[in-house]
C-alpha positions as a Python dict, from the first residue, in 0.01 Angstrom:
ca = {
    (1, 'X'): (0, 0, 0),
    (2, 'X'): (-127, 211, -280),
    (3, 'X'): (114, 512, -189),
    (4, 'X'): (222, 750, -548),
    (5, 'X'): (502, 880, -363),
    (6, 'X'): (813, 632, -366),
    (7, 'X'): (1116, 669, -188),
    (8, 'X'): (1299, 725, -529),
    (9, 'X'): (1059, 973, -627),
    (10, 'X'): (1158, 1158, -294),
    (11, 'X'): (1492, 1134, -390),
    (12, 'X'): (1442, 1322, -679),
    (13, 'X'): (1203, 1591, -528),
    (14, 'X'): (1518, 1643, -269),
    (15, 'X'): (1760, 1676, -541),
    (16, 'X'): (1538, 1945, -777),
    (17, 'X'): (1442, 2157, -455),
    (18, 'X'): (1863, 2191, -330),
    (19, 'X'): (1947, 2266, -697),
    (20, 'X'): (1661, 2495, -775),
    (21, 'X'): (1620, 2645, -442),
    (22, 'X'): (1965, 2580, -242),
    (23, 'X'): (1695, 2399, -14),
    (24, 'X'): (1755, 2108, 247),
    (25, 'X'): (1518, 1902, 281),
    (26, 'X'): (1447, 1597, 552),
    (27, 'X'): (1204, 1306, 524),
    (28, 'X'): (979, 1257, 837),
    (29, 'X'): (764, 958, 916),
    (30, 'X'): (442, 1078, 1017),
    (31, 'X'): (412, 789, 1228),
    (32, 'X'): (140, 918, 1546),
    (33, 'X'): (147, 1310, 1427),
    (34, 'X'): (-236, 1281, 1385),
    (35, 'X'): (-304, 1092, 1662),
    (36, 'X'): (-126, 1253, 1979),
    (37, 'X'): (-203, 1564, 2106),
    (38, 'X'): (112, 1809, 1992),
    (39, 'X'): (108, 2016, 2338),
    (40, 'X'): (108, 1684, 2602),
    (41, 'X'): (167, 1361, 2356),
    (42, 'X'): (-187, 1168, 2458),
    (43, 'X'): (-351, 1022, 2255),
    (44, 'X'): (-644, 1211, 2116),
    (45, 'X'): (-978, 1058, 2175),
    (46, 'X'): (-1267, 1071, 1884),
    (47, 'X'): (-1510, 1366, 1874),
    (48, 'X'): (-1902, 1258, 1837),
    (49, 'X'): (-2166, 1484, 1785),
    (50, 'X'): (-2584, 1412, 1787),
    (51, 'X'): (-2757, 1432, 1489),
    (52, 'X'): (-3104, 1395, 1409),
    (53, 'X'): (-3241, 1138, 1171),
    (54, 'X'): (-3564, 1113, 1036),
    (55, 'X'): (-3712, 762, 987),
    (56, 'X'): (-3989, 674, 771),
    (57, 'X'): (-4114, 416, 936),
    (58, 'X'): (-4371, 283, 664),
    (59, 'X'): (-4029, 202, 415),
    (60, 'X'): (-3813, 88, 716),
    (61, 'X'): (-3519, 313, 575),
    (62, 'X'): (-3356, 687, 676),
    (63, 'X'): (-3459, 971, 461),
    (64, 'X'): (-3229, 1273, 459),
    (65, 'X'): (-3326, 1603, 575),
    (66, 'X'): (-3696, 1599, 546),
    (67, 'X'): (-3927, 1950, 515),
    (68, 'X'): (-4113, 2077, 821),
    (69, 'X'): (-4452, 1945, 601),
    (70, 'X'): (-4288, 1638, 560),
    (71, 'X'): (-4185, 1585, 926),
    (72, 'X'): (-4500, 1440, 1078),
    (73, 'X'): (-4501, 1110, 946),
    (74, 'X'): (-4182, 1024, 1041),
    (75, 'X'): (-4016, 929, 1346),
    (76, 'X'): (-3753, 1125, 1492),
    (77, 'X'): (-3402, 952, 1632),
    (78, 'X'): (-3079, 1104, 1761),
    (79, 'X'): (-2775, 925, 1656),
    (80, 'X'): (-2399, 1023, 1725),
    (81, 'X'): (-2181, 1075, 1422),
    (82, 'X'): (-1789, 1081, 1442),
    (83, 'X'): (-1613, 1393, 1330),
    (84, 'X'): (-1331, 1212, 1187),
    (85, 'X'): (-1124, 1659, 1108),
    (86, 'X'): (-1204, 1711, 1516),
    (87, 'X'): (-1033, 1510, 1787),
    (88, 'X'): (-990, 1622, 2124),
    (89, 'X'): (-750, 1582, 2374),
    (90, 'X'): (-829, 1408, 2729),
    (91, 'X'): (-598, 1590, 2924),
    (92, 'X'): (-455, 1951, 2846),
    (93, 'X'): (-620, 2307, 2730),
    (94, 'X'): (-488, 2558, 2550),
    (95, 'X'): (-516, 2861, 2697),
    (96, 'X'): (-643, 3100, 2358),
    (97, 'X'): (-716, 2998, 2004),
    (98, 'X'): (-482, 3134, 1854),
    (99, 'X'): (-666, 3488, 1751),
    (100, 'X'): (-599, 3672, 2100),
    (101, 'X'): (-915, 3512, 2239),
    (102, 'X'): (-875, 3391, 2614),
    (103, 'X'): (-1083, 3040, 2537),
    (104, 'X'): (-1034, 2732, 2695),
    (105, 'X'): (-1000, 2504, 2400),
    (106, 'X'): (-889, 2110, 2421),
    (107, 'X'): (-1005, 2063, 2045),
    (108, 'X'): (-789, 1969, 1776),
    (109, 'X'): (-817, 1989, 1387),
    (110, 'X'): (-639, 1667, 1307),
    (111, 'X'): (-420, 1864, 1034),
    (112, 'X'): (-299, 2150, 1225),
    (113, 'X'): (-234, 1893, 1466),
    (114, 'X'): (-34, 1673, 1283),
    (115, 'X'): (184, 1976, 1134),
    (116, 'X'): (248, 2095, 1481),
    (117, 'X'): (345, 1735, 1614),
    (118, 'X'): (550, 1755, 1261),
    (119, 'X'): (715, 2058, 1365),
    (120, 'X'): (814, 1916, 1722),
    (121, 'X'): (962, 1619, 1557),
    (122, 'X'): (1161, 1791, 1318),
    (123, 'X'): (1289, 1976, 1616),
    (124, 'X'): (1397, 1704, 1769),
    (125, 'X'): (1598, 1569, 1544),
    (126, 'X'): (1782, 1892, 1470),
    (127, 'X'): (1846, 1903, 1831),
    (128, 'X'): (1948, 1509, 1992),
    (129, 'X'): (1885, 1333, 1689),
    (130, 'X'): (1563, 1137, 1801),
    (131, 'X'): (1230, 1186, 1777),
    (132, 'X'): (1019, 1276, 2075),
    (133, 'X'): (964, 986, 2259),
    (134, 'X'): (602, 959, 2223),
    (135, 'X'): (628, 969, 1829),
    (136, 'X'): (875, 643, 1833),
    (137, 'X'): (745, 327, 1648),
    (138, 'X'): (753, 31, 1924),
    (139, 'X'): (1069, -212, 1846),
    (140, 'X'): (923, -540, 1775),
    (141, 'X'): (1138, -824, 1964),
}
């Protein structure tokens, strides 16, 4: 699956961190941390935003970001593009952004997602020994 990081090569991280550093650490699948909102467990819906492009109609092909000058032989389209970093979440807001501002914001940086929903699983487990419920893999059979 083209993963560098093998289980025995965990292993060994685990071992070198408790010797070195007295630390403890504790594998987590990552299974849905990206893709559920960390505050309500939905899942997060794709972010698209317009963009212009510039067509030069003459060579049937897109040209990049064209000079004013340049502009008038071209034709103009608006296309949506995919922020693949930005998802957003259908049905909660969080109520500030984290920097004392009172904004309304059901936006989320996939990342900073995924280390919160990380954080709320690791919980978990400390806790009742399960993962949320909405992080689960589906039992096949």
């Amino acid at each position: 699956d083209g993963d560098l990081c093998t289980e025995a090569h965990e292993k060994r991280r685990a071992a070198a961190l408790s010797v070195i550093h007295g630390a403890r650490g504790t594998p987590i699948d990552e299974h849905k941390t990206s893709q559920l909102c960390h505050v309500c467990h939905r899942e997060l819906e794709d972010v698209r935003v317009p963009k212009r492009r510039f067509l030069d109609a003459e060579a049937d092909k897109y040209v990049g970001r064209p000079q004013r000058s340049q502009r008038p032989g071209l034709e103009s389209r608006e296309v949506h593009e995919t922020l693949h970093a930005i998802k957003r979440c259908p049905t909660c807001e969080i109520s500030g952004n984290g920097e004392g501002r009172g904004i309304s914001c059901n936006y989320r940086h996939r990342d900073r997602n995924a280390a919160a929903s990380l954080v709320a699983v690791n919980l978990s487990l400390a806790k009742s020994r399960r993962r949320p419920m909405a992080c689960r893999r589906a039992r096949l059979g």
